[in-house]
C-alpha positions in Angstrom: 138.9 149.1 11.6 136.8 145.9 12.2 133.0 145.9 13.8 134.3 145.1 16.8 137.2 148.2 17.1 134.9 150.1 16.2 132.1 149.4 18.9 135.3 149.6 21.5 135.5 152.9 20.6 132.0 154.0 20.8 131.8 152.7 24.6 133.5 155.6 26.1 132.4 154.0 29.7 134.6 151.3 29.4 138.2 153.0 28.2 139.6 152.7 31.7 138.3 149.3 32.1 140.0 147.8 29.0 143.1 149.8 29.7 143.1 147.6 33.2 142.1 144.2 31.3 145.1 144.8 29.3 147.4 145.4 32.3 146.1 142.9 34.4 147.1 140.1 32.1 150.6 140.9 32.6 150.9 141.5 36.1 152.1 138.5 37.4 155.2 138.7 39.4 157.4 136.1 41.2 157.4 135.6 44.9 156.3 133.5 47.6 153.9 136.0 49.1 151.8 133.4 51.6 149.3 136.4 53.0 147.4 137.1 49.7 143.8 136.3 51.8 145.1 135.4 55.5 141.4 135.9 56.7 141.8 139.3 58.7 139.3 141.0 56.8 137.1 142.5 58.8 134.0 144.0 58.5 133.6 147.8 59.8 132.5 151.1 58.6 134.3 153.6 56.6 136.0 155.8 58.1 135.3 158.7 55.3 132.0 158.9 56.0 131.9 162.7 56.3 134.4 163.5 53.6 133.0 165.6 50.9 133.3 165.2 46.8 133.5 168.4 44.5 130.2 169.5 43.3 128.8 167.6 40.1 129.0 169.6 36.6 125.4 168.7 35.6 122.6 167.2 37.2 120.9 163.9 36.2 116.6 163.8 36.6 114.5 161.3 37.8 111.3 160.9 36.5 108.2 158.1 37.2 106.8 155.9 34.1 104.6 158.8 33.2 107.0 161.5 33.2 106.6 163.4 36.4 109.8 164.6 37.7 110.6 162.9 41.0 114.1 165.0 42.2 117.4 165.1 40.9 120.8 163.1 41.5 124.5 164.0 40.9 125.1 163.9 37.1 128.3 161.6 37.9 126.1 158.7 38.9 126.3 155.3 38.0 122.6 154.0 38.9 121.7 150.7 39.9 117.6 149.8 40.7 116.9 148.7 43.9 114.0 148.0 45.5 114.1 151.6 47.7 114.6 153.8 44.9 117.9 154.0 43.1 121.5 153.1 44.8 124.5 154.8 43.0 128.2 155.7 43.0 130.0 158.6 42.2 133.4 158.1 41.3 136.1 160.3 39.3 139.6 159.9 38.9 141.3 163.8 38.7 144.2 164.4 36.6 147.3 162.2 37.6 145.0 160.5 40.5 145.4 156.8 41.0 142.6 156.5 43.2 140.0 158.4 44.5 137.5 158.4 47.6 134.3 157.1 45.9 130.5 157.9 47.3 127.6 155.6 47.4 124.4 157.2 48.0 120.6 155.9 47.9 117.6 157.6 46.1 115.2 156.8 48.6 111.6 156.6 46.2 109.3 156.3 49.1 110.1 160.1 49.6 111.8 161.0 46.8 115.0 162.2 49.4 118.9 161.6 48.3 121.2 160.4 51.2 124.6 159.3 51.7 125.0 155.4 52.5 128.7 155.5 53.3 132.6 156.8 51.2 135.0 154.4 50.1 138.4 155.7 50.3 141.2 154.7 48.1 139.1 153.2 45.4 140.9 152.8 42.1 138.0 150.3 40.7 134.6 149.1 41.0 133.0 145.9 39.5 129.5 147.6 38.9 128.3 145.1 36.7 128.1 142.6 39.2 126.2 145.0 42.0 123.1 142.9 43.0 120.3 142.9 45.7 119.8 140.6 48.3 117.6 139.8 51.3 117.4 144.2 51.8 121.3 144.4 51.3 123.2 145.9 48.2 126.1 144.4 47.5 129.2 145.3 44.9 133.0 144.7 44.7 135.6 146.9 44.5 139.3 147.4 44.0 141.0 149.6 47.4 144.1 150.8 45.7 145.5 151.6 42.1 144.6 148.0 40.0 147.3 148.6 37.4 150.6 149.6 39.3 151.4 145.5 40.0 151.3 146.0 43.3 148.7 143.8 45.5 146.1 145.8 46.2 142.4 144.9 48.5 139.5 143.4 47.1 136.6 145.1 49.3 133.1 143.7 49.6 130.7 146.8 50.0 127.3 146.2 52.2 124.7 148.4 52.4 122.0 148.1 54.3 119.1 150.7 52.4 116.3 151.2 55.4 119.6 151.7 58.2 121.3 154.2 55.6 124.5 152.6 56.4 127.9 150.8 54.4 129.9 148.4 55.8 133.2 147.1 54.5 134.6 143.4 54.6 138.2 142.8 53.1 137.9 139.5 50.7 141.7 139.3 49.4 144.2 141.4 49.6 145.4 140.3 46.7 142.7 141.5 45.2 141.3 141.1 41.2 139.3 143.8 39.5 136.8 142.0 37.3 134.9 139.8 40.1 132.0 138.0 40.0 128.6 137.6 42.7 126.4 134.8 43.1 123.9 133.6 46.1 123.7 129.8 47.3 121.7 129.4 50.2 121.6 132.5 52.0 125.6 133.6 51.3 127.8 135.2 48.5 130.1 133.6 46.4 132.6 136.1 45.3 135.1 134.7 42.8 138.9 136.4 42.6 141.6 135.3 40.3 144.7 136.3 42.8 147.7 137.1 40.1 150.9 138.2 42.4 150.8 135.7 45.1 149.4 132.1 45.1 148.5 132.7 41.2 145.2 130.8 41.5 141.2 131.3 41.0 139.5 131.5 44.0 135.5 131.2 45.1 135.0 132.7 48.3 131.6 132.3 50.4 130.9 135.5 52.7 128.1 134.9 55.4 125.8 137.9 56.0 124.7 136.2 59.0 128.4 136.1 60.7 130.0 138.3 58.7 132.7 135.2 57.7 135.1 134.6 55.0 136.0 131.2 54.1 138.1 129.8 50.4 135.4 127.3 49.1 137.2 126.8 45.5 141.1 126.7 44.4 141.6 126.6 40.8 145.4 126.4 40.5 146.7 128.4 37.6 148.0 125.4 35.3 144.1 124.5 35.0 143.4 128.0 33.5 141.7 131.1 35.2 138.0 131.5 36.7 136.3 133.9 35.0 132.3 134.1 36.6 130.4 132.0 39.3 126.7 131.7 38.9 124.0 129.5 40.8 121.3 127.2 39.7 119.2 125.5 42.0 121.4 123.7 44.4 124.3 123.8 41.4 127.4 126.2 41.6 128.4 127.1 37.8 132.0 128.2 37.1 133.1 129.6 33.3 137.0 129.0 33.3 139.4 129.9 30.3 142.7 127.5 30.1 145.2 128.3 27.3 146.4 125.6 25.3 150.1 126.1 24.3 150.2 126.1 20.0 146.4 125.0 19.9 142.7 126.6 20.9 141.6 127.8 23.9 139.8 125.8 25.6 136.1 127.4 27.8 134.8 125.2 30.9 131.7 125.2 32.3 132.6 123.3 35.6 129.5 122.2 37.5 129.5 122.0 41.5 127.3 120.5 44.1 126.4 123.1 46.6 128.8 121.5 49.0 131.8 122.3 46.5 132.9 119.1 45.3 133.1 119.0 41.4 130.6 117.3 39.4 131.5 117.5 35.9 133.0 119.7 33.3 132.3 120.8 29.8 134.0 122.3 27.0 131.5 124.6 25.3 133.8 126.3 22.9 131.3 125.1 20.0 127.8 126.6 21.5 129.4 129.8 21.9 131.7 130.1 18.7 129.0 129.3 16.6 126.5 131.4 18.5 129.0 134.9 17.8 130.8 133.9 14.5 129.5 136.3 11.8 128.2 139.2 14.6 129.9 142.4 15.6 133.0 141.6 13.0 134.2 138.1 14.3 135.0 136.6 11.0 135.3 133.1 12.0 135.7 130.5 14.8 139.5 132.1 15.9 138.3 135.0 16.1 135.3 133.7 18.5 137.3 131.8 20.6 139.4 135.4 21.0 136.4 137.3 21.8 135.4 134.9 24.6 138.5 135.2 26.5 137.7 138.8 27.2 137.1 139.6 31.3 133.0 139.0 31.8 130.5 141.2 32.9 127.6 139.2 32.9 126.9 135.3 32.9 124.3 133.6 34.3 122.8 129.8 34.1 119.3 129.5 34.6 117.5 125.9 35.0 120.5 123.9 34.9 120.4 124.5 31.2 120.8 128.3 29.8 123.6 130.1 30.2 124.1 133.9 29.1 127.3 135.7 28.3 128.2 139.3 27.9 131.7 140.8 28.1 133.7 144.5 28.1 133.3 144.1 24.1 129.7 143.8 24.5 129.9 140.5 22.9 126.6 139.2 24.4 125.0 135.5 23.8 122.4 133.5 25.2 122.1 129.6 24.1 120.6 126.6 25.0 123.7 123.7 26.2 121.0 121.1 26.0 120.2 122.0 22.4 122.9 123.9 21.4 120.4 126.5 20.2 121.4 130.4 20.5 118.6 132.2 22.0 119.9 135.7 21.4 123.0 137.0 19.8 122.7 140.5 17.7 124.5 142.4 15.5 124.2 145.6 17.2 124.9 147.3 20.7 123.1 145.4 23.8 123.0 146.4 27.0 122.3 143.8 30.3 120.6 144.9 33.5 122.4 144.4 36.7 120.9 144.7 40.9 119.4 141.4 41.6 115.8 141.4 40.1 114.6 139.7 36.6 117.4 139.8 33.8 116.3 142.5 31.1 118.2 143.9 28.3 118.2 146.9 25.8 119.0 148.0 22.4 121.7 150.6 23.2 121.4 152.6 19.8 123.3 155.8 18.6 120.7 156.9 16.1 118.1 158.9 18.4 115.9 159.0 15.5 115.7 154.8 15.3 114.4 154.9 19.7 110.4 156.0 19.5 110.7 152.9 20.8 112.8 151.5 22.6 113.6 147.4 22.1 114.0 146.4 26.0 113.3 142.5 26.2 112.8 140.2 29.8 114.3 137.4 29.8 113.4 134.3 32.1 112.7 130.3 31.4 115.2 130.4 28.1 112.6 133.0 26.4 113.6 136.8 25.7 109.8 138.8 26.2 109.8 142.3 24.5 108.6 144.9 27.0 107.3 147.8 25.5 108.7 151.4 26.8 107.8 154.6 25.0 110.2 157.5 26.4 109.1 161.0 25.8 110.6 163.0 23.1 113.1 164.8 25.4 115.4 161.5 26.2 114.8 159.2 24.0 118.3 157.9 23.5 118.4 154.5 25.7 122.0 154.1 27.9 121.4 151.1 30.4 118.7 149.4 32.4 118.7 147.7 35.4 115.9 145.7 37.9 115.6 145.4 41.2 114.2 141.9 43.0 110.5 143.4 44.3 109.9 143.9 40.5 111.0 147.8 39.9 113.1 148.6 36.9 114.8 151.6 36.0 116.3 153.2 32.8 118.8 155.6 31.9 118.3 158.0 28.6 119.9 160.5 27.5 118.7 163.5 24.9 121.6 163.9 22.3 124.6 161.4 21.3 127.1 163.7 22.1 128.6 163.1 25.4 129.4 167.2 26.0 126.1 168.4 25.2 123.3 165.3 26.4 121.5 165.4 29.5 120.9 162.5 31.0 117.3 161.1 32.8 116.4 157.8 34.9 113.1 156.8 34.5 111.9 154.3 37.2 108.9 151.8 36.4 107.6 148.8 37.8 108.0 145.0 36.6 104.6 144.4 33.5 
């Protein structure tokens, strides 16, 4: 088993995930279906509000930077730092279930109380990755019906509005893509969807807050390859596409847009990033790079018109210079990025307990990774993920023991050094 089976493995998190990349990229179907976004999204509440989950098995605590226990959340929780508290999910498939009615809730900081923002029912996937923070509103995507059973199936924009203690929904396709991607330019969300069973084509859509609009800003026809992320830099819209080359490599883009959508440029970067990852986590040479890079993203960003930083589901994750061709950061070893909006932070995600008295949690901003120094008590010392929010608080998930049946699991929330 190579380094990077093996680290599969170990992310237990992720088994249904890569069990939908692997369907996904063969659930193309023929047809002529013209409705895959016909623009009748619209944006209302939920009309599970009141509906009830089954009680969680375990509880997870929350605790201050120095310890102090602050309440308790639903053990099921997938946490995301905001800047009220902590927003989270809680979302279990049962036995034989396709989908499930999924619950987002707020822990409110301010008074330490646990409310419900709004249910989603139907879900069968959300991209929590890409939840982010913006203007007072949460944001995250996710997938209203069963992802895997090639059948076309809702991409749903989730808003919540934290001080209101309310969710709204706003359909983006209904032919709808499970691993999107978020980014802000001026004021509205880019969402990107690669629609498979009707126009086959990447799409960049641009939702307005303000009038609670859809419009298609991008088509990327599928004989130019498939979008993959969107991210903003100044007044620059960034999109990584993959294009297969029939008996040759892969080729990676990294197409540059004006913030009026009209293409500037494009870049093959297969060389920064092959040569960044060749010789970490098992990837034996520049195939086997170019292999790992076409796996669905969970995290890229470009900062300053210059750095861009990579992570996918195999936790490949890389950050280089394209002006240098440098690589900033690329490890050997489990890394975990934050997600919610605020500065971009990640941590050493190790399974020897006795290696974390303390914990290697860098900040990243201007091209430099800065080490931030965390000491967790003895009790949960184990780090899981992190996450930041924009008005500079940060929160971390630990856990006590490895083992997944016996560990009990403890957010810690701090605020930004």
């Amino acid at each position: 088993m190579d380094g990077k089976s093996r680290l599969l493995n170990l992310l237990i998190v992720f088994v249904v995930v890569c069990a939908l990349i692997t369907a996904c990229r063969n659930n193309e179907k023929d047809g002529k279906d013209t409705t895959a976004n016909d623009k009748a999204g619209v944006t209302t509440q939920d009309d599970a509000l009141n509906e009830t989950l089954s009680p969680p098995d375990r509880m997870t605590a929350i605790y201050d930077k120095d310890d102090n226990k602050l309440g308790e959340i639903d053990g099921r929780a997938l946490c995301t730092a905001v800047d009220d508290g902590i927003f989270y999910s809680i979302f279990r498939l049962g036995e034989n279930e396709q989908t499930a009615t999924a619950q987002y809730r707020l822990f409110r900081k301010s008074d330490n109380t646990d409310i419900l923002l709004g249910n989603l029912k139907d879900q069968g996937y959300e991209a929590q990755f890409c939840r982010t923070e913006y203007n007072g509103r949460i944001y995250t995507l996710a997938i209203q019906g069963y992802p895997i059973d090639k059948e076309k199936d809702d991409l749903i924009l989730l808003e919540f509005d934290p001080k209101a203690g309310t969710m709204k929904k706003q359909v983006i396709s209904h032919d709808g893509f499970p691993y999107g991607s978020m980014a802000f330019l001026d004021g509205k969300l880019l969402i990107m969807n690669h629609e498979t069973l009707t126009t086959k084509e990447s799409c960049i859509y641009e939702y307005d807050p303000a009038t609670e609009s859809v419009r298609t800003v991008i088509n990327i026809p599928d004989d130019q390859g498939s979008l993959r992320a969107v991210s903003v830099s100044g007044d620059n819209v960034y999109l990584f596409r993959w294009k297969g080359v029939d008996g040759g490599e892969p080729k990676i883009y990294l197409d540059q847009y004006d913030k009026n959508f009209q293409k500037k440029s494009e870049k093959v970067i297969n060389d920064v990033l092959a040569k960044a990852i060749v010789n970490v986590r098992g990837i034996m040479s520049r195939a086997d790079a170019i292999n790992e890079l076409g796996y669905y993203i969970t995290h890229f960003e470009i900062t300053d018109d210059r750095y861009l930083h990579y992570e996918n589901f195999a936790v490949t994750r890389v950050i280089v210079d394209l002006q240098t061709e440098d690589t900033i950061f690329s490890q050997d070893d489990l890394y975990n990025g934050s997600n919610g909006g605020g500065a971009t932070m990640i941590c050493r995600y190790s399974e020897d307990i006795g290696s974390a008295a303390s914990s290697e949690i860098y900040r990243y901003e201007n091209g430099e990774l800065k080490p931030v120094e965390v000491h967790l008590p003895e009790h949960h010392k184990l780090v899981r993920y992190i996450s930041s929010a924009p008005g500079g608080s940060w929160l971390l998930a630990a856990v006590d023991v490895p083992s997944a049946s016996s560990q009990t699991e403890a957010v810690y929330l701090f605020s930004m050094p």
